[in-house]
LOLUMTOR-521028 format. One line per field, with one value per residue (C-alpha): x, y, z; residue number from 1. Coordinates in Angstrom, 1 decimal, m for minus. Layout:
N
c1	c(X,...)
c2	c(Y,...)
c3	c(Z,...)
num	c(NUM,...)
END
This chain:
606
c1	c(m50.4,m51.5,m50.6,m52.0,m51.5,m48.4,m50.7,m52.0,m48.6,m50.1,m53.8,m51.2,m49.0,m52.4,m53.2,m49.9,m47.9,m49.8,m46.8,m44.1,m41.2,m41.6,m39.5,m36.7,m34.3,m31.4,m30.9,m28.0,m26.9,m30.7,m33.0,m36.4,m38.8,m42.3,m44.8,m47.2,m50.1,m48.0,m46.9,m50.8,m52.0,m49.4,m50.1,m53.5,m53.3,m51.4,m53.8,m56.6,m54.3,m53.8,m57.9,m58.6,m56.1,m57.7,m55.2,m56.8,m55.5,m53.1,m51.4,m48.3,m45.7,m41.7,m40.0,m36.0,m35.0,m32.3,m34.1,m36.3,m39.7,m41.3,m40.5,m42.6,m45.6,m46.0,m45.1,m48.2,m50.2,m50.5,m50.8,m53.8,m55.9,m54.2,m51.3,m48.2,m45.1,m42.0,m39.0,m35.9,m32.3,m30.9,m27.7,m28.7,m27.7,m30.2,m30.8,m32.1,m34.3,m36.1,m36.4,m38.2,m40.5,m41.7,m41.6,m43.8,m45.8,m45.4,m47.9,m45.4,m42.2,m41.0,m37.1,m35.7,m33.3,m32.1,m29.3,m32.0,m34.3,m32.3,m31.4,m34.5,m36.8,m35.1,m36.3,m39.6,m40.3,m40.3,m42.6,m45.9,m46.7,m45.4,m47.5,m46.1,m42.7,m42.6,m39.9,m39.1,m36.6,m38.1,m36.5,m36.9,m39.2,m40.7,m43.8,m43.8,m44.4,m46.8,m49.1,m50.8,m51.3,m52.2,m55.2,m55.6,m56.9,m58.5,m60.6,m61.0,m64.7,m65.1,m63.6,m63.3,m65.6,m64.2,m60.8,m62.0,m63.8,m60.6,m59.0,m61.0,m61.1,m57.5,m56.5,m53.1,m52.9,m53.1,m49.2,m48.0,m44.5,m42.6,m39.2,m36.8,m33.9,m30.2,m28.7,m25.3,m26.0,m28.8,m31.7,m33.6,m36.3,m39.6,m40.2,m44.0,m44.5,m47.2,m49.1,m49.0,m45.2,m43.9,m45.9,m45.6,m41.6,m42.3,m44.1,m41.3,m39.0,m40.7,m39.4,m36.1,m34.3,m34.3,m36.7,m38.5,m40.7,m37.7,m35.4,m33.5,m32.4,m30.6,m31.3,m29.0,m29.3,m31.3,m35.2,m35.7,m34.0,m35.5,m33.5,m33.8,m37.4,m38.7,m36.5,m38.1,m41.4,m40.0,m38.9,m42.0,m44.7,m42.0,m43.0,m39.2,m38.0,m35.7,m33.2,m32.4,m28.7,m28.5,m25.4,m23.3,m20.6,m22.1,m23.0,m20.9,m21.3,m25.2,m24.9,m23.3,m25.6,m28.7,m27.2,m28.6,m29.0,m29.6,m29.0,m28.9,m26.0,m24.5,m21.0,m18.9,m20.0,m18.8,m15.3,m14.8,m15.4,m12.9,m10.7,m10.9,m10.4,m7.3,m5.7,m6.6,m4.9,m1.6,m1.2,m0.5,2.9,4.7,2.9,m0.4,m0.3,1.2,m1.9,m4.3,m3.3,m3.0,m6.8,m7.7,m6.2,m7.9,m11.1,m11.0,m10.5,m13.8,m16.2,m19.5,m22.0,m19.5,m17.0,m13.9,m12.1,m11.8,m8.0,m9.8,m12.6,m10.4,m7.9,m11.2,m12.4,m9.0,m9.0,m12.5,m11.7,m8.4,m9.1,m12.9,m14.6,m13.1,m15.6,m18.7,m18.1,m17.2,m20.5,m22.6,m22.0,m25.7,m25.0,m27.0,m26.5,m26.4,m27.5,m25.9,m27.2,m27.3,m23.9,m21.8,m20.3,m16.3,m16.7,m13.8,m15.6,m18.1,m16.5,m14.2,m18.0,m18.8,m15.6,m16.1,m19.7,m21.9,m23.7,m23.2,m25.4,m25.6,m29.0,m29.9,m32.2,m33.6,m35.8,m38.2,m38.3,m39.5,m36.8,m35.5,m35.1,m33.0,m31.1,m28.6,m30.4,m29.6,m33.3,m33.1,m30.1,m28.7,m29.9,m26.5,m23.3,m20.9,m19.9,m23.8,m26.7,m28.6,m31.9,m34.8,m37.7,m40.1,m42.8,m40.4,m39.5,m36.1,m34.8,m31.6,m31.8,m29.2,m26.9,m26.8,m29.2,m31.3,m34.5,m37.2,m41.5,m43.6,m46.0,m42.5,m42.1,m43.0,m46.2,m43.5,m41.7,m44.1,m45.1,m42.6,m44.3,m41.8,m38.9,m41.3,m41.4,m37.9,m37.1,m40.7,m41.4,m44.7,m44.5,m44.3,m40.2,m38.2,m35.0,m32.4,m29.8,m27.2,m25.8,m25.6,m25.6,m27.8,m25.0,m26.4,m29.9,m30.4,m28.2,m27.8,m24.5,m23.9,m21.6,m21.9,m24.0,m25.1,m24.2,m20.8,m19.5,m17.2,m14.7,m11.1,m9.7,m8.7,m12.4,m12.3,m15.3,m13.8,m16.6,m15.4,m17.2,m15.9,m12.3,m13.3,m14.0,m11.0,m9.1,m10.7,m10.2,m6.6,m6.4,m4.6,m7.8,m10.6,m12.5,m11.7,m12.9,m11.8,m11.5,m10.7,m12.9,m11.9,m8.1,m5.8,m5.8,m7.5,m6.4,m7.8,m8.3,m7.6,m8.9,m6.7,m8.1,m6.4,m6.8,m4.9,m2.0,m1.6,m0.5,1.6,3.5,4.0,5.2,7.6,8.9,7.4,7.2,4.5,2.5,m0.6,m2.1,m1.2,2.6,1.9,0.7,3.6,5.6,7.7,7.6,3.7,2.8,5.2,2.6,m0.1,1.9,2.0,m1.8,m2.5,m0.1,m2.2,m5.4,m4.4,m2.7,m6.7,m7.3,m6.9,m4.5,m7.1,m8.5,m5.4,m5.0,m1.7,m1.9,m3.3,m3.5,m4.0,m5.7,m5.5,m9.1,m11.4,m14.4,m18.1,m21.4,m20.8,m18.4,m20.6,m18.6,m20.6,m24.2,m26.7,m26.0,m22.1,m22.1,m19.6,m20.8,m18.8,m19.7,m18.5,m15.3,m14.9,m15.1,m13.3,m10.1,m10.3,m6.0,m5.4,m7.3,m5.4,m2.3,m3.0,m3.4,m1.0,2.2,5.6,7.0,9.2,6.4,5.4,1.6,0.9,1.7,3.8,3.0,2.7,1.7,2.1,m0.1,m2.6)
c2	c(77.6,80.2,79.8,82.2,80.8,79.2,75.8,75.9,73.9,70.8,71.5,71.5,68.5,66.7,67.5,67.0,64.6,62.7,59.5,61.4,61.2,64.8,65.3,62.9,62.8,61.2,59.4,56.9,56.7,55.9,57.8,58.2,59.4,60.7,60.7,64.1,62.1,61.3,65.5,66.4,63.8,64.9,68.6,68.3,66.1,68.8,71.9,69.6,68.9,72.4,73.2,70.8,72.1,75.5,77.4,80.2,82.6,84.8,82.8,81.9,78.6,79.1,76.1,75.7,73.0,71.5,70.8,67.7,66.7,67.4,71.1,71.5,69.2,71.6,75.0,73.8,72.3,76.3,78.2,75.7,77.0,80.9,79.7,82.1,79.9,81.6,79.4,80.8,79.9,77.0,78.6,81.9,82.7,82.6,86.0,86.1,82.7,84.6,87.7,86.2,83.9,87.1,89.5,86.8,85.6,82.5,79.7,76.6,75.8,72.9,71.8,69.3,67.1,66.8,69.2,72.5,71.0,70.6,74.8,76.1,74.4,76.3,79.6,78.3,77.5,81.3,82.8,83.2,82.8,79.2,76.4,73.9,72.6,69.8,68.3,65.9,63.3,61.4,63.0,61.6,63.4,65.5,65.5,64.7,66.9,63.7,64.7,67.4,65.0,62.3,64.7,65.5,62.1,61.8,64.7,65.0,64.5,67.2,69.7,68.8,71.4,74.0,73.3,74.0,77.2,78.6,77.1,78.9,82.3,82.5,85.5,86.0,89.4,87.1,86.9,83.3,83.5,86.2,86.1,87.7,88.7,87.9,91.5,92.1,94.7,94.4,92.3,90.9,92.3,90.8,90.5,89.8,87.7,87.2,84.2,86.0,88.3,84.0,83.4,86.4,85.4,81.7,82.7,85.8,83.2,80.1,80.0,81.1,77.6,73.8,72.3,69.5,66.8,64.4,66.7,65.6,69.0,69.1,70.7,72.3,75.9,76.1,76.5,79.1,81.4,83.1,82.1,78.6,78.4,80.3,78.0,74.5,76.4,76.4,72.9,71.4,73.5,71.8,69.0,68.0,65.9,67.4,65.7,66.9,66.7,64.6,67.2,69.6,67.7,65.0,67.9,66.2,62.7,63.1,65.0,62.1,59.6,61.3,62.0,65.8,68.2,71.1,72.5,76.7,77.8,80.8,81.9,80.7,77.0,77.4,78.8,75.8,73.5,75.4,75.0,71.8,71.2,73.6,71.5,68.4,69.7,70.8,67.4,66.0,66.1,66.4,66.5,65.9,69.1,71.5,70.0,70.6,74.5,75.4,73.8,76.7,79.2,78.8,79.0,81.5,83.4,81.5,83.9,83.7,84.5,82.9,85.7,82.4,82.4,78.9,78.3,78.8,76.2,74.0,74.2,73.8,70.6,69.5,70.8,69.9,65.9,65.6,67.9,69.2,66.1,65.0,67.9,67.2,63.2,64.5,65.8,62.7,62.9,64.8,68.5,71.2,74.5,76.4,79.3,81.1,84.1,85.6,87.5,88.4,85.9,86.2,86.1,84.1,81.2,81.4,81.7,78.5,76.2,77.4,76.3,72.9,72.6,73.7,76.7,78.6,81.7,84.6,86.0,88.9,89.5,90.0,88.6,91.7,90.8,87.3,87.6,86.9,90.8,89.8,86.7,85.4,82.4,80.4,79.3,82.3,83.6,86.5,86.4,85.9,88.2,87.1,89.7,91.2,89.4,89.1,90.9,91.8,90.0,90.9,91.5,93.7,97.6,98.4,102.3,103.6,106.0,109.5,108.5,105.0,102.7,100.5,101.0,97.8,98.1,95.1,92.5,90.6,93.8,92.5,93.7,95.1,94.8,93.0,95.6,98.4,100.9,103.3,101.0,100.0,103.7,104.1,101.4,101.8,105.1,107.2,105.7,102.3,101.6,99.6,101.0,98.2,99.5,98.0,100.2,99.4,100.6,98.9,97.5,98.0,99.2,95.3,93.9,94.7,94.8,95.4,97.2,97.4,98.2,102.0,101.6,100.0,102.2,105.1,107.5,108.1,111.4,112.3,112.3,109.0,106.7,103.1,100.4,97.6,94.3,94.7,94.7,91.8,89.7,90.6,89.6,86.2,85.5,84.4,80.4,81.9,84.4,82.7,85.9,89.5,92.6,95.9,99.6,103.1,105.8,109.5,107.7,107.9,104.6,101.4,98.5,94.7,92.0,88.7,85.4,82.4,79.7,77.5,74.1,75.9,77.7,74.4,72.5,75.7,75.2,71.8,72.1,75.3,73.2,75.7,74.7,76.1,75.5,76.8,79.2,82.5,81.5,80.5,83.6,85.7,83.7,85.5,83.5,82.6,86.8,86.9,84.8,86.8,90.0,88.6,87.9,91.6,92.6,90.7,92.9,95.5,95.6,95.4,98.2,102.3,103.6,105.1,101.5,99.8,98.3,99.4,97.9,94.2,92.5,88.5,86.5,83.3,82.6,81.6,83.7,82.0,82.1,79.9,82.2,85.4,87.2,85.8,86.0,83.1,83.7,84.1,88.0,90.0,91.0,94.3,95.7,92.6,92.0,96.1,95.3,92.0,93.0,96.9,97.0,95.4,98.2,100.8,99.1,99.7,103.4,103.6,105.7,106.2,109.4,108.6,107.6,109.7,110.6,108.0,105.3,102.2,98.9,96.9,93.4,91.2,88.7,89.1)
c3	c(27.2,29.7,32.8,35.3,39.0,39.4,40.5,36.8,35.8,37.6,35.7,32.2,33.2,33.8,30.5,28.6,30.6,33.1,33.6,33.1,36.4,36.8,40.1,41.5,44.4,45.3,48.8,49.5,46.0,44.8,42.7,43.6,41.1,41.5,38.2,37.5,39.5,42.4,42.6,41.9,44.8,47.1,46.9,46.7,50.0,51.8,50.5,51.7,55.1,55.8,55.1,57.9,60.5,60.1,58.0,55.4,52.2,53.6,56.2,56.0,56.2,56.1,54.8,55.3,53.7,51.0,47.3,47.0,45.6,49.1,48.6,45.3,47.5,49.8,47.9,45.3,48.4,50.1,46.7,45.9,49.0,49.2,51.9,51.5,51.1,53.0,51.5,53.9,53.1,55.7,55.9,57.3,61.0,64.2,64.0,60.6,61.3,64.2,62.5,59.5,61.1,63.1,60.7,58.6,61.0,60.3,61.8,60.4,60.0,57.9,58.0,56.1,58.3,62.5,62.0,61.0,63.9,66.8,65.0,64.6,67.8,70.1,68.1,67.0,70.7,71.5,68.5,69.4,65.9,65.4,66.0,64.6,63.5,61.2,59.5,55.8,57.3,60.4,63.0,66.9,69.0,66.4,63.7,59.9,57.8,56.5,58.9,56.9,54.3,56.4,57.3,53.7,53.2,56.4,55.8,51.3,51.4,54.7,53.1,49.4,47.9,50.4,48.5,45.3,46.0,47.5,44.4,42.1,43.8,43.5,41.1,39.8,41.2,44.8,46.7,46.3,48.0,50.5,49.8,52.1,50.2,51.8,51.0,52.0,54.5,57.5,58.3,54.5,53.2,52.2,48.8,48.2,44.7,43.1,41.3,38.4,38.6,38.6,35.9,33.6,34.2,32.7,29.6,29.4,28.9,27.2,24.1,24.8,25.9,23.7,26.5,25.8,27.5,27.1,28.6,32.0,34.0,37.6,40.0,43.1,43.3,46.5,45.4,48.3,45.7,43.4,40.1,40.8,41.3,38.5,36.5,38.6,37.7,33.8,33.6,35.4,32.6,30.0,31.4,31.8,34.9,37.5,39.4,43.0,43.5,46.7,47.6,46.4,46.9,44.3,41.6,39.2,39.6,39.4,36.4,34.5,36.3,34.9,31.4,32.3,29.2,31.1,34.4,35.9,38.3,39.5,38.4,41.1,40.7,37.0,38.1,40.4,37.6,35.9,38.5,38.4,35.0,35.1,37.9,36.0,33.4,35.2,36.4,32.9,31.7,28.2,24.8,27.0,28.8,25.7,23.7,26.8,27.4,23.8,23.5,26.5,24.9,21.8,23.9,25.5,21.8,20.3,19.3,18.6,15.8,12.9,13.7,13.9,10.9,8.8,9.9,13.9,12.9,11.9,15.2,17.3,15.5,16.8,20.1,20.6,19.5,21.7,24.8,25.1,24.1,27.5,29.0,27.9,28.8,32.6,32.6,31.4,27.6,26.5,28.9,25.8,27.5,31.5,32.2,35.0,37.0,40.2,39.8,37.1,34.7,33.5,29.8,28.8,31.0,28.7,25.6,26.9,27.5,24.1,22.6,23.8,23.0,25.6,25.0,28.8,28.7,31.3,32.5,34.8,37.2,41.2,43.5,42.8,39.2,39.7,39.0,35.0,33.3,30.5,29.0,26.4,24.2,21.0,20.2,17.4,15.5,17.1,20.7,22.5,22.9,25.4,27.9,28.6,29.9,26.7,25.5,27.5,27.7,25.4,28.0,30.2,29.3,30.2,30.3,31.3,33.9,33.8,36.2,34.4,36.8,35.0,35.7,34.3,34.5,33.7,34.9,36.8,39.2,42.8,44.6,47.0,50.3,53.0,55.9,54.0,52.1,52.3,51.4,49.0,47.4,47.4,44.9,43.0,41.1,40.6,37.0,38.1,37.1,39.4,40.7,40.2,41.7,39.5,36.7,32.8,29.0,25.9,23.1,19.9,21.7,22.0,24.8,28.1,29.7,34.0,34.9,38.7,41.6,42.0,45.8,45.3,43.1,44.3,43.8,44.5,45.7,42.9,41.7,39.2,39.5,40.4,39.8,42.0,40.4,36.6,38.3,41.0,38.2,36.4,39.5,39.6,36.4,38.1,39.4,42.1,43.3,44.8,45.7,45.8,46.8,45.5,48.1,47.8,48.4,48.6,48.6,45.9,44.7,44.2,46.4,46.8,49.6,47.8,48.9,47.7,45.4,48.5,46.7,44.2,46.2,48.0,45.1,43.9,47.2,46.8,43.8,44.1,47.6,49.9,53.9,55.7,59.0,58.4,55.7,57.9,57.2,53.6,52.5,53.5,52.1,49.0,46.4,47.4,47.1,43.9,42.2,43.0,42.3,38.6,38.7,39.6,37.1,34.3,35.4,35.6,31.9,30.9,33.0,33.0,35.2,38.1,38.2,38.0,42.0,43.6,46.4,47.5,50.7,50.9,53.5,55.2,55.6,52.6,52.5,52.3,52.9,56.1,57.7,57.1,54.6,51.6,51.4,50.5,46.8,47.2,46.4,48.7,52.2,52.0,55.4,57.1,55.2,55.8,59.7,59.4,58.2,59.0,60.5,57.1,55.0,57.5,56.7,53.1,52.7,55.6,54.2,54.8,55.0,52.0,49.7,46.8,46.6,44.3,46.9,45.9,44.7,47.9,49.0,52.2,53.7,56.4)
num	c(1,2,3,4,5,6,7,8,9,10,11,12,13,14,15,16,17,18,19,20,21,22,23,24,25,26,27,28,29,30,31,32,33,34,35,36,37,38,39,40,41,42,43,44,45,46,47,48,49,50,51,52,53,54,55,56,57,58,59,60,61,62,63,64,65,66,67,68,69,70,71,72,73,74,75,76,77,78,79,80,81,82,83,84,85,86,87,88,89,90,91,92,93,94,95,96,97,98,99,100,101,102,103,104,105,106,107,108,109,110,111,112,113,114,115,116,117,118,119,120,121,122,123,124,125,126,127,128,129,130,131,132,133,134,135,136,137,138,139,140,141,142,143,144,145,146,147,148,149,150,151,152,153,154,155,156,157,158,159,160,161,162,163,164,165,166,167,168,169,170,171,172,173,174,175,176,177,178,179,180,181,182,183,184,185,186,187,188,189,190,191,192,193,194,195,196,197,198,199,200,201,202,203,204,205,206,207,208,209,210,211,212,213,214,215,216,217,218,219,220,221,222,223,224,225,226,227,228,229,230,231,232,233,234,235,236,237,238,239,240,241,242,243,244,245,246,247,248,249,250,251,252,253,254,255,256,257,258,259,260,261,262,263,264,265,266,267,268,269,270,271,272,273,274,275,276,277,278,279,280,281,282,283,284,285,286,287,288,289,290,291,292,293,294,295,296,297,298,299,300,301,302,303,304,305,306,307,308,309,310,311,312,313,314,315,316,317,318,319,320,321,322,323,324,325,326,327,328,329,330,331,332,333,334,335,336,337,338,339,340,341,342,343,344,345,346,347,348,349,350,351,352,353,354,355,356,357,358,359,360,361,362,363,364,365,366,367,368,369,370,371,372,373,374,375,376,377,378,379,380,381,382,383,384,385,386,387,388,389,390,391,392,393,394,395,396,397,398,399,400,401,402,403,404,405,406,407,408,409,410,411,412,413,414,415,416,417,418,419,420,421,422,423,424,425,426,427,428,429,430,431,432,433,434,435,436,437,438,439,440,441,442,443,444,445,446,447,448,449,450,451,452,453,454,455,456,457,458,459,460,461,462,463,464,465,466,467,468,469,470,471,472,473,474,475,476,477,478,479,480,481,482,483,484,485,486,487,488,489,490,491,492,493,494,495,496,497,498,499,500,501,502,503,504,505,506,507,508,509,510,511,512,513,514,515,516,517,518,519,520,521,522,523,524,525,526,527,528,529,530,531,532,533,534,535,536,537,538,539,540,541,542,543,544,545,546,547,548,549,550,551,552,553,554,555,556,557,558,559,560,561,562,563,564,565,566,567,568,569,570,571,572,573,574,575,576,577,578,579,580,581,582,583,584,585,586,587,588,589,590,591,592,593,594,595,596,597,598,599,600,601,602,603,604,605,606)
END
């Protein structure tokens, strides 16, 4: 099937799977499910809505909301009649709200619930642009989003053939979405997308994954990004149905409820879960525990592609019967594979999900590839080495540059950044290849492996490049290390700031007897910053001696997206956590006169 405009998916599901409950959501501990028809009539209701209230190709409509049917109503209701859908990130900060809008243009606004109204009216009510502000929930004192379609009806036969004239003109060479990309420095970008960059993205990656029109896939990555709605656009042309997680705080227990085979995530939701399972296992006792930890070592030493010897085999049939079994029931009992992007992926988390039976994969990509470059896969033998992202698409070239930046060209490559031509030629050559930014090597000419951003990459004073994510990750390997971030440019060593895994540290305390007030006072104490010595000692044994860190500072407050020193996708705000905790990075390279040019090993709490 070729799909050309990303509303083409509802013309196939027509076709192919017209009863099927394509798209369901949670609400007070119900599922509500809505069949092909009911998506087709609802977004054909709102394209017809929006006709009537005057709206034409090329306008646009920002929606900030959490992930429910609704979203894909309207997102397929404005590419039907040319509308450009503006999806924004609910957890962004005022400034960014007003600065997209604006920068957009945006004549609507549609929010999900009170909490992102009573937020955004106040902002809304001083852009020209704005005419309207409409919201999912029923909120007092302001207007449903149901009144679009509610005009829809009202006016089909008015403007019926008007709709399908629009419809038809639509090429795939038309912008179906602006994205503005969270960055980790400065105001986002906007990131025009095409009909047919989404599209060329779906087919890239259609045979790739065991999808089938039985299949039962959640869904909680916000669809505002990127990764997680070229993957909504995958499932729905699978004709699979999607379940909405009603929170995030309910991931699990949805996933069991729907028996889910499938679902796509970022790396840090997969270390939680390990987290979890680690804690789990450290509060069993005896034979229980010795059986549980020698099961996670094993793991973490599985292999793929039949390189486990037959004495292994055997020694995972067991751990797999008394301790990983226990996995794959926690998560509903039928969980095939996950496929995690968005930032780099700690192999041994994958080799451990393999181990027990659930085929986690790592793919890479960015909003201005639509965003899928590359990807691991099992669908066909020897498509998957853990420790890179996988192959690249087969309709996607991928080169590496001199300096080591991948550079990718293709029909995924974004139309470019909205009213930026010159940012636009920045990252967009004369020959048409995309400057990623990120920096790589091919393994065996056939996998592509990251090896960290361009930008974040320095150098010590000594001259030795120091890429900071490959040791990050190594770091957070540790159950002890929630985040880190690694520093030392033109100094003579590397250092880190560590953010605790505090549900973790906690439970350390208690069980080591440690009194504390408050975090400030737990993290200084000795015994607390003995533990994470050892931790850093463990990396650094994997890593040569200019990288190894020689200096680490730990801090009381957790870093997220909430707080500002995380962005929307949980990658490292470094200019903020630079500013945030500058005395402490002054501390670091600080020395005493009696300290030798290497500096010493140091640690304390913030």
């Amino acid at each position: 099937m070729i799909f050309e405009r990303t509303f083409d998916i509802l013309k196939h599901l027509k076709t192919n799977n017209p009863q099927n409950e394509i798209l369901c959501s949670k609400s007070n501990g119900h599922w509500y499910k809505f069949s092909v028809k009911e998506y087709r009539d609802n977004a054909k209701k709102f394209a017809l809505g929006l006709l009537s209230m005057g709206f034409k190709p090329g306008d646009k409509i920002a929606t900030v909301s959490n992930n429910r049917p609704e979203w894909n109503f309207v997102d397929m209701g404005m590419a039907m009649v040319g509308v450009i859908h503006v999806p924004v990130y609910p957890t962004i900060s005022e400034e960014e709200f007003e600065h997209i809008f604006k920068h957009a243009g945006a004549r609507m606004v549609i929010v999900s619930d009170v909490s992102l109204y009573k937020k955004i009216k106040p902002l809304t009510d001083n852009i020209d642009s704005v005419s309207q502000l409409l919201t999912y929930d029923n909120v007092e004192g302001a207007q449903s989003w149901s009144i679009v379609t509610e005009a829809g009806t009202k006016h089909k036969l008015k403007y019926n053939s008007h709709y399908k004239a629009i419809k038809k003109s639509i090429k795939s060479e038309d912008i179906a979405s602006i994205i503005y990309t969270s960055g980790t420095t400065g105001l986002p970008k906007g990131v025009m997308l095409t009909h047919g960059n989404f599209m060329t993205n779906v087919h890239g990656v259609w045979d790739l994954f065991d999808l089938r029109e039985d299949s039962r896939v959640l869904s909680f990555l916000p669809l505002c990004h990127v990764y997680e709605r070229l993957v909504n656009y995958l499932f729905q042309a699978k004709g699979c149905s999607i379940f909405y997680a009603e929170s995030l705080g309910t991931i699990a227990a949805d996933m069991a409820s729907v028996k889910a085979n499938a679902f796509a995530t970022v790396p840090r939701v997969i270390e939680r879960i390990y987290d979890k399972i680690v804690s789990k296992g450290e509060d069993l006792s005896g034979i229980n525990k010795i059986i549980f930890f020698w099961a996670m070592r094993l793991g973490e030493r599985y292999s793929k592609e039949n390189k486990n010897n037959i004495y292994y085999r055997l020694k995972l049939n067991i751990a797999r019967k008394l301790v990983f079994s226990k996995w794959q029931k926690s998560f509903g009992g039928h969980l095939d594979f996950v496929i995690s992007g968005g930032a780099a992926l700690q192999p041994r988390l994958s080799r451990l999900f393999f181990a027990a039976g659930i085929h986690l994969m790592e793919g890479y990509g960015l909003t201005e590839t639509s965003p899928v470059i590359a990807t691991n896969y099992t669908s066909k033998r020897g498509n998957l080495m853990i420790g890179t992202v996988g192959p690249v698409l087969k309709n996607i070239e991928v080169r590496i540059d001199e300096d080591g930046e991948i550079l990718t060209k293709g029909p995924c490559i974004m139309k470019g950044y909205y009213k930026a031509p010159k940012l636009t030629a920045q990252v967009i050559d004369e020959d048409g290849w995309f400057h990623t930014g990120d920096v790589g090597q091919l393994v065996n000419d056939k996998f592509l492996k990251i090896t960290d951003r361009k930008k974040e990459m320095f150098k010590t004073s000594s001259g030795k490049y120091i890429a900071p994510q490959a040791i990050e990750n190594l770091l957070k390997e540790s159950i002890f290390i929630e985040q880190a971030m690694v520093v030392g440019e033109s100094e003579k060593y590397a250092s880190a700031l560590l953010s605790p895994n505090f549900d973790h540290l906690h439970m350390f305390a208690h069980d080591h007897k440690i009194h504390y007030r408050d975090n400030k006072e737990l993290i200084k104490n000795k015994e607390v910053l003995t533990a994470f010595q050892k931790e850093v000692n463990k990396a650094n044994k994997q890593l040569g001696q200019h990288e190894q860190i020689k200096r680490f500072r730990v801090v009381y407050e957790p870093w997220t997206a909430a707080s500002g020193e995380l962005s929307a996708t949980l990658k490292l705000k470094r200019r903020v956590l630079y500013n945030k905790h500058a005395d402490l990075l002054r501390k670091i390279y600080a020395y005493d006169a009696d300290e030798d040019n290497r500096g010493s090993i140091s640690f304390e709490g913030e």
